[in-house]
C-alpha positions in Angstrom: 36.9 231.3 -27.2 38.5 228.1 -28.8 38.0 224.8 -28.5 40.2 222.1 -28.8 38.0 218.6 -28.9 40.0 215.4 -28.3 40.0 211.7 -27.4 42.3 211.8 -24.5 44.6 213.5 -22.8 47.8 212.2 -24.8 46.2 214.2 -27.8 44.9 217.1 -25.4 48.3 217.8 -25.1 49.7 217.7 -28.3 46.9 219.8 -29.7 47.2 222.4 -26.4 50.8 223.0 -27.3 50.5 224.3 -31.0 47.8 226.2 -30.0 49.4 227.8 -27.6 52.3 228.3 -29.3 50.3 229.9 -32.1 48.5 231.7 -30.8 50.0 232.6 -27.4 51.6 235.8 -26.2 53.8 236.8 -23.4 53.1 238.0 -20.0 54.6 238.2 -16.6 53.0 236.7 -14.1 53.8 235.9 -10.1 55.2 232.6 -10.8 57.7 233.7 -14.1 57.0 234.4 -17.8 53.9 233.0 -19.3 52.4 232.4 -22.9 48.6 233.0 -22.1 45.9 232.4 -24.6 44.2 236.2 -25.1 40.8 234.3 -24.4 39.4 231.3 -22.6 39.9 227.5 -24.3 37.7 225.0 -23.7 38.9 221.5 -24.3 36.4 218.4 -24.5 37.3 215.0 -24.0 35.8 212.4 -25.7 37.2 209.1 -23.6 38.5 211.1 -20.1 39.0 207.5 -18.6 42.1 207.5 -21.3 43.5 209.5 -18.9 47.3 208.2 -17.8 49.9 210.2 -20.0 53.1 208.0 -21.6 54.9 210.6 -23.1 58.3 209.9 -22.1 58.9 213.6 -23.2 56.3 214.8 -21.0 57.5 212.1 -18.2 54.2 212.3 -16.0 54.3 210.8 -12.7 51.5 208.5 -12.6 52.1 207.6 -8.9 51.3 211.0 -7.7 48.8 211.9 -10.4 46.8 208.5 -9.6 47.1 208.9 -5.6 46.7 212.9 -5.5 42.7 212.0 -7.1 42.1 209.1 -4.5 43.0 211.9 -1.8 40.7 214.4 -3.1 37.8 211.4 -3.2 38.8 210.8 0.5 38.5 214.4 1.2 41.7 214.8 2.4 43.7 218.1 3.5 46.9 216.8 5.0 49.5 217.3 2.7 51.8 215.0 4.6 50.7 211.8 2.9 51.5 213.2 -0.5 55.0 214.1 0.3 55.1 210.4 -0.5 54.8 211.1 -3.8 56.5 214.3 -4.3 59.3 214.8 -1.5 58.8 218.3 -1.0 54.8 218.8 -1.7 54.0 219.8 2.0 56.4 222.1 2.5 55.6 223.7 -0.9 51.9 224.0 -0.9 50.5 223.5 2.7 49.6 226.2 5.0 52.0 226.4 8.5 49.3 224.3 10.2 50.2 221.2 7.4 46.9 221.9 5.9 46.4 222.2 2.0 44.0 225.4 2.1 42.4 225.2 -1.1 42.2 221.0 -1.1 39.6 220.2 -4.1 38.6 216.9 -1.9 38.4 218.5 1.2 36.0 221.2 -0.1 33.5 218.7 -1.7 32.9 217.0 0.7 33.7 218.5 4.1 33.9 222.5 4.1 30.9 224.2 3.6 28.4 225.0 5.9 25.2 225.1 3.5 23.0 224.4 6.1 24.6 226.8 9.2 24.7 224.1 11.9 28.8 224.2 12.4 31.0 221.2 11.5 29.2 218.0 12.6 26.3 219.1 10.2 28.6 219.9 7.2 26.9 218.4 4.1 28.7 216.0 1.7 28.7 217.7 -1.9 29.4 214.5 -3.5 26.8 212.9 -1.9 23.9 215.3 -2.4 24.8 215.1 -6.0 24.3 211.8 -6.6 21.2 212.0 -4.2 20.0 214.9 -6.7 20.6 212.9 -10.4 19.2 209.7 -9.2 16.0 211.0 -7.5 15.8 213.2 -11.4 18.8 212.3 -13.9 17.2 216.2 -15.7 17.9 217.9 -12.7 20.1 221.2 -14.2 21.3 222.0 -10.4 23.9 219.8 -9.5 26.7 222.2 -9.4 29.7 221.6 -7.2 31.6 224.4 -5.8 35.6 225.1 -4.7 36.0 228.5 -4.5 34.8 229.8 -1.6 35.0 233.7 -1.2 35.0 234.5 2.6 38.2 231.6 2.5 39.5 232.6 -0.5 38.7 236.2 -1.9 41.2 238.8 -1.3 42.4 236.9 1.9 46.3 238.0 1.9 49.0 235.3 2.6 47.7 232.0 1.4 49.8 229.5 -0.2 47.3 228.2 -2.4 43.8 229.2 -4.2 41.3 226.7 -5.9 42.1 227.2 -9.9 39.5 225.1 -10.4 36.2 226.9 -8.8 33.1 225.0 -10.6 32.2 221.8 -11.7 28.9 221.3 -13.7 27.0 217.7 -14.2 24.8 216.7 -16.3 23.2 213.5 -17.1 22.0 212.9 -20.9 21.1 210.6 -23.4 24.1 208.6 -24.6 24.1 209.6 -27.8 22.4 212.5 -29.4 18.9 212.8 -28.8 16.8 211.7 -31.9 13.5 212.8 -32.1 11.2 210.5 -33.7 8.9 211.3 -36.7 5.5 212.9 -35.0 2.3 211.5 -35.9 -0.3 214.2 -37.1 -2.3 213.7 -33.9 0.9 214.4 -31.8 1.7 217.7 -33.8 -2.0 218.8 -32.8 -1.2 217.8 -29.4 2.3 219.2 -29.4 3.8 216.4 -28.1 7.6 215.3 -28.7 8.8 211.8 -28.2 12.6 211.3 -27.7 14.6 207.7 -28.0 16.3 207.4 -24.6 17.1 203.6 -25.1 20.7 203.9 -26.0 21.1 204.7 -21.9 22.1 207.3 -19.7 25.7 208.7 -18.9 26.9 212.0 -17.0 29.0 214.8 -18.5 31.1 216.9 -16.3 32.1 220.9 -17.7 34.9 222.2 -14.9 35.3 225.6 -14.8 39.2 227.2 -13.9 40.3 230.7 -13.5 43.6 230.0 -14.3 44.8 226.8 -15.7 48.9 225.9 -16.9 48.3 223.4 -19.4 51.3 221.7 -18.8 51.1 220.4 -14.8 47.4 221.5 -14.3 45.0 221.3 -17.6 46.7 218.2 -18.6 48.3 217.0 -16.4 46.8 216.6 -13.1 43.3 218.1 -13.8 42.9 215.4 -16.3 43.1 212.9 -13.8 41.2 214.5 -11.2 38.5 215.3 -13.0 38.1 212.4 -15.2 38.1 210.1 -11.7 35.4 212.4 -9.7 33.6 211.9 -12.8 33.8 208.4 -12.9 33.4 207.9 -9.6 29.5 210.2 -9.6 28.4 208.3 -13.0 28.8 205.0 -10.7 27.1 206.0 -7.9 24.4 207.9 -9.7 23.9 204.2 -12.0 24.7 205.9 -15.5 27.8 205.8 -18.2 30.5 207.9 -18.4 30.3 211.1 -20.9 32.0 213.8 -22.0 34.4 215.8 -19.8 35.1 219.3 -20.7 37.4 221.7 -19.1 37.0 225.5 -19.4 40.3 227.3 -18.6 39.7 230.9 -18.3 43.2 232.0 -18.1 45.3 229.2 -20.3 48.9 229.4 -19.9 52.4 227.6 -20.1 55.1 228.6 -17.8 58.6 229.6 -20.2 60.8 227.2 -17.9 58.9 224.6 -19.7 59.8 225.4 -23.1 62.2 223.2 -24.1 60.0 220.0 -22.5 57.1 221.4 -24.4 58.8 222.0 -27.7 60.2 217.7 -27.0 56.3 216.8 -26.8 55.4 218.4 -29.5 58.1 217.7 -31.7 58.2 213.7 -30.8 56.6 211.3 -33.4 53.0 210.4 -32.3 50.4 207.6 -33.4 47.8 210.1 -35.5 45.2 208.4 -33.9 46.4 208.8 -30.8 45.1 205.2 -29.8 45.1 204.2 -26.3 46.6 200.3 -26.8 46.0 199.3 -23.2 43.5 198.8 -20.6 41.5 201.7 -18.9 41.4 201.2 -15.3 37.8 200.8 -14.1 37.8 202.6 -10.7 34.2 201.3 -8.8 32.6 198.1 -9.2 30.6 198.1 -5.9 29.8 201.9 -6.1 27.5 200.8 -2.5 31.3 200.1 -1.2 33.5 202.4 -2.3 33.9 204.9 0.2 34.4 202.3 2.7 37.2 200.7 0.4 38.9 204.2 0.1 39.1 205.0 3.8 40.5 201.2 4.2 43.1 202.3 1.4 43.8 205.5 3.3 44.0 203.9 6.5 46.5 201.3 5.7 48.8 203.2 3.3 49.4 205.4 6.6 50.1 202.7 9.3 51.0 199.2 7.6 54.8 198.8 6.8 54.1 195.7 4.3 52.0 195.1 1.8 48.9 193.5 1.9 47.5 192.5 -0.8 44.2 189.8 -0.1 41.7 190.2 -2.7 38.9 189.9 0.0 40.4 193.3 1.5 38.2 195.4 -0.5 34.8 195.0 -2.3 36.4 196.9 -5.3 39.2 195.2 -7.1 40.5 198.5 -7.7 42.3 198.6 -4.9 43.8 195.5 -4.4 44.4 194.8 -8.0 46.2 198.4 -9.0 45.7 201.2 -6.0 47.2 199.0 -3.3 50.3 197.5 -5.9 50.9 200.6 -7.0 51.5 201.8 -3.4 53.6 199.8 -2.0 55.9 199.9 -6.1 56.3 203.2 -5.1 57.4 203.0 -1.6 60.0 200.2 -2.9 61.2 202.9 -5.4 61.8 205.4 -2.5 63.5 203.2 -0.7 66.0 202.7 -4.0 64.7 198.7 -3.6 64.1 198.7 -7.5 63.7 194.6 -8.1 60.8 194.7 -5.4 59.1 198.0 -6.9 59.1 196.1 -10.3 57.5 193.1 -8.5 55.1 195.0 -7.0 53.9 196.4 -10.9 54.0 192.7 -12.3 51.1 192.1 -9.5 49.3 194.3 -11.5 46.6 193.0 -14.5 49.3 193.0 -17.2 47.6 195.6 -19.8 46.6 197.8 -16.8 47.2 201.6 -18.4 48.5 202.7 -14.8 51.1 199.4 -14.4 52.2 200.2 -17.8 53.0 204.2 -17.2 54.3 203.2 -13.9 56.8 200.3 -15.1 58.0 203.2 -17.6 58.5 206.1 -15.5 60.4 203.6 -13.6 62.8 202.5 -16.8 63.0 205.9 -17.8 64.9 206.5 -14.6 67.0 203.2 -14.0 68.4 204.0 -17.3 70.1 207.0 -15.7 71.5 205.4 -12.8 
């Protein structure tokens, strides 16, 4: 097994490449020629709220990577709404009903039956998990599930599978735990004192069968995962940890070759420094959900923007989700001076206005 440890996902990247390039050998696989890792790689981020990607070699789209995660927090299946993102992703990935069968949001918080009382009764994974680690923050049973095997296991004809199947949390100490110097009397009565003053913060491990490093690991895993972990640690009260992702089958698709051999050959800052603002996602964790729905409700029946700060209890949306919106429905509908007005609504060091204003530069520079 190897294990890449990194600050974000800019170097994730980076360090995922020579490794796989390395160390990597060739297979076929259903979707074209592979290099796969002969064994699993575990990567560890250090800071996953450094989570938008600026290569301009790797050319992320942060509107879809950004809007994909607040769909999975909504619990959303309907692929429809992200065809606003990527023209074609409905009729690429969703089932003939318009469903996307193996939806990650969907399936934490709406498709299991744990308790056998049929859909009304359907408990809220997310929820029960936050319910769990603030009732007991040592609680080693919070494990949230995707893969479902009467859905998914050897059930011909499906579009799509959950790669990722398993997500772990854990909260801990914020720093390594110190134990203090025992007194003789607390050696005879075997008892060990930790310093938990430095505060609480959760780590998430996410476990995936098969992960392509370039679109999935990091790519959009980075920011799925990184945001259902911010979103828990702020409902559950704590700070944000580590996020580590365990990707049993590691891979890179040959048809990205020459992209990948761009990233990695492109000069980089060595400490791979993230000069702009993270993005804080919840500042009224009591009012998110609420927000989100709001959010998902109006991006799919307003025609204008709307963008009153008293809209939502959580700046988020109003400040970056809701601009970001509408920049890219301006950019769809080639109005480029309004999608760029849109992003200067934004706070100006905002990670996601910055991303966004250059994916958009990137391509204006073409036309």
């Amino acid at each position: 097994m190897k294990v890449i440890s990194v600050r974000n996902v800019e170097e994730a990247i980076h360090k995922g490449l020579q490794l796989i390039y390395k160390e990597g050998i060739r297979e076929t696989s259903r979707a074209g020629d592979v290099l796969v890792m002969p064994e699993p790689v575990v990567t560890v981020y250090e800071k996953p709220q450094e989570r938008v990607l600026f290569s301009p070699e790797r050319d992320a789209n942060p509107f879809f990577h950004i809007f994909e995660a607040l769909f999975m927090l909504a619990g959303r299946q309907d692929a429809k709404w992200l065809d606003q993102f990527i023209h074609d992703f409905s009729s690429r990935f969703a089932e003939p009903d318009g469903r996307i069968h193996d939806a990650y949001g969907f399936r934490w918080r709406k498709h299991f039956d744990m308790e056998g009382g049929g859909s009304p009764y359907l408990p809220d994974q997310l929820d029960t998990i936050v319910k769990l680690l603030r009732n007991n923050p040592q609680d080693r049973q919070a494990v949230l599930v995707m893969w479902d095997p009467v859905a998914d296991l050897g059930v011909p004809g499906l579009k799509t599978r959950p790669c990722n199947t398993h997500c772990y949390l854990r909260v801990r100490s914020k720093v390594d735990v110190k134990v203090k110097p025992l007194t003789q009397a607390e050696k005879d009565a075997r008892i060990l004192k930790v310093d938990l003053n430095t505060g609480l913060v959760l780590d998430i491990t996410v476990c995936c069968r098969s992960n392509d490093l370039w679109w999935g690991a990091y790519g959009a895993n980075a920011c799925q995962f990184s945001i259902l972990q911010e979103y828990l640690a702020a409902r559950i009260v704590v700070g944000i940890g580590t996020y580590t992702q365990i990707s049993n089958n590691y891979h890179l698709y040959f048809d990205m070759d020459e992209k990948a051999k761009k990233v990695l050959t492109a000069p980089i800052d060595g400490s791979y420094a993230y000069n702009v603002e993270t993005t804080e996602l919840v500042t009224v964790p009591t009012e998110f959900d609420v927000d989100l729905e709001r959010f998902m409700y109006r991006t799919a029946s307003s025609i204008t923007p709307y963008l009153d700060k008293y809209e939502y209890r959580n700046c988020f949306f109003h400040e970056v989700a809701e601009p970001l919106f509408w920049a890219n429905r301006y950019w769809k509908q080639k109005e480029r001076q309004k999608a760029l007005a849109m992003l200067a609504q934004m706070p100006p060091r905002s990670d996601w206005r910055l991303a966004a204003y250059n994916w958009m530069q990137r391509r204006m520079g073409k036309e």
